[in-house]
N, C-alpha and C positions, 0 to 999 in steps of 0.2 A: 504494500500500500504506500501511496505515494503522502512523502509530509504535507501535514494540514498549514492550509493558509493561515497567516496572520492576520487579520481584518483591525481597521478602525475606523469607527465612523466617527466625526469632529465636526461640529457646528460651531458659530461664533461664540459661542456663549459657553462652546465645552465638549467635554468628552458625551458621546451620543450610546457608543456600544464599542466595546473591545472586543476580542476573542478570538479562539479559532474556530476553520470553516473548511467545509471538503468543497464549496462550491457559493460563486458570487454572482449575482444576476441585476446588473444596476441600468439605466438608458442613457446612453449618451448622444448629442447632438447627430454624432452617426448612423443611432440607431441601438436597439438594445445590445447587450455584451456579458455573457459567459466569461466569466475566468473559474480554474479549476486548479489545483497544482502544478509548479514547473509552465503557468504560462509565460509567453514575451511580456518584454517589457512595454508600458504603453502608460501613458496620459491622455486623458479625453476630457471633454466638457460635458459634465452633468445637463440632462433639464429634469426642470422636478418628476418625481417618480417613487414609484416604490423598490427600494434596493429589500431585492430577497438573500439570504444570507444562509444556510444550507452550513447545519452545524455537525460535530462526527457524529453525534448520537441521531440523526436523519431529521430532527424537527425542525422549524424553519423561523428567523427571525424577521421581519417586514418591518423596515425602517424608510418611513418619508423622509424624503430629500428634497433642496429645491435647488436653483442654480449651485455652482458648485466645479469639483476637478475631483477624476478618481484615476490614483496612481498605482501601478503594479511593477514590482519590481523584486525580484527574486523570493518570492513566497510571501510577500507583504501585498498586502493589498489596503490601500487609505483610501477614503470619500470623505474631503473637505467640502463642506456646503454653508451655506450661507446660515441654514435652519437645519433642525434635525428633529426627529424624535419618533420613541418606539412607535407602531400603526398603535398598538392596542390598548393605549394614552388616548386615542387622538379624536376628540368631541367632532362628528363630522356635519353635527346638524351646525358647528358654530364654522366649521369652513365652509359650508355653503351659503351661508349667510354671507360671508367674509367676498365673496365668490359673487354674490347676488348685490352686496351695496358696490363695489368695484366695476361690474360687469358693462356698463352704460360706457364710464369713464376711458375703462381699458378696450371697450370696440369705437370707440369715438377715436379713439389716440390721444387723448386729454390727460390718460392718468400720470401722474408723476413717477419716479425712477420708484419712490419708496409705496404706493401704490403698487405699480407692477409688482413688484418684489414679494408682495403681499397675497395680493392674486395668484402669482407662482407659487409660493409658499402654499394656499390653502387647496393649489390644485394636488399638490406632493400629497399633503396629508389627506384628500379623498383618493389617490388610487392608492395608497398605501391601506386606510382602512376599508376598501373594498375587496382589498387581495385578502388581509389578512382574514374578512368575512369570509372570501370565498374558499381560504382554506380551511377556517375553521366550519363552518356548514358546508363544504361541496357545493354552495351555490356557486351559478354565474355573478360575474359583474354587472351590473349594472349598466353601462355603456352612457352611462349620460354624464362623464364627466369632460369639462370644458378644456381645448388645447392650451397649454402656457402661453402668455402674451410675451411678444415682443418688445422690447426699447426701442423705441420711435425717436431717431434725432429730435433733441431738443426735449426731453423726457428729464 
């Protein structure tokens, strides 16, 4: 068996989740991304998401991410994000709210840098608390949650 990753997830504000992991599953501007033991090396640009975290003992951690950089390099693997926090914390009727007074602003192009940030933020913690529903009931997701907004010069 091949050695377990070393994970850490790092928000502004602090340590998010340490630990090790046979398997990382976070989204980056590319596209989603696998890492597993002995991957290449790589740095990518987070967008918010649910990073799934895949511990030895098979269960699964689901941690919202929002903007961000996740780095891999010889069995380490870090996600520094702007925000963090476990899914199964995370109030989702209050980030759809968060989601819902933003919403106007951020499809207009009006919202501010710390707006958007906010709206990204609350999009993170709905697919993070939808995955982790979905693994803990075996429901589907939901599908109704909003793409991250963009920084509009002049934001």
């Amino acid at each position: 068996m091949a050695d377990p990753l070393q994970v850490e997830v790092v928000a502004a504000d602090g340590m998010v989740w340490e630990g090790q992991a046979v398997m990382v599953i976070a989204r980056t501007s590319e596209g989603e991304l696998g890492i597993l033991a002995d991957h290449e090396a790589l740095m990518a640009a987070l967008v918010p998401c649910a990073v799934e975290i895949t511990v030895p003992d098979g269960t699964d951690e689901i941690i919202a991410v929002s903007d961000g950089f996740i780095s891999v390099f010889q069995n380490r693997v870090s996600l520094l994000s702007s925000y963090g926090e476990l899914a199964r914390e995370i109030s989702v009727d209050m980030a759809r709210s968060t989601i819902a007074n933003l919403h106007d602003a951020v499809d207009d192009g009006k919202a501010t840098h710390e707006e958007v940030r906010q709206y990204n933020h609350a999009v993170g913690q709905i697919r993070a608390a939808e995955r982790f529903e979905q693994r803990r009931r075996g429901a589907e997701p939901s599908g109704e949650t909003p793409q991250p907004a963009q920084l509009r010069p002049g934001n």
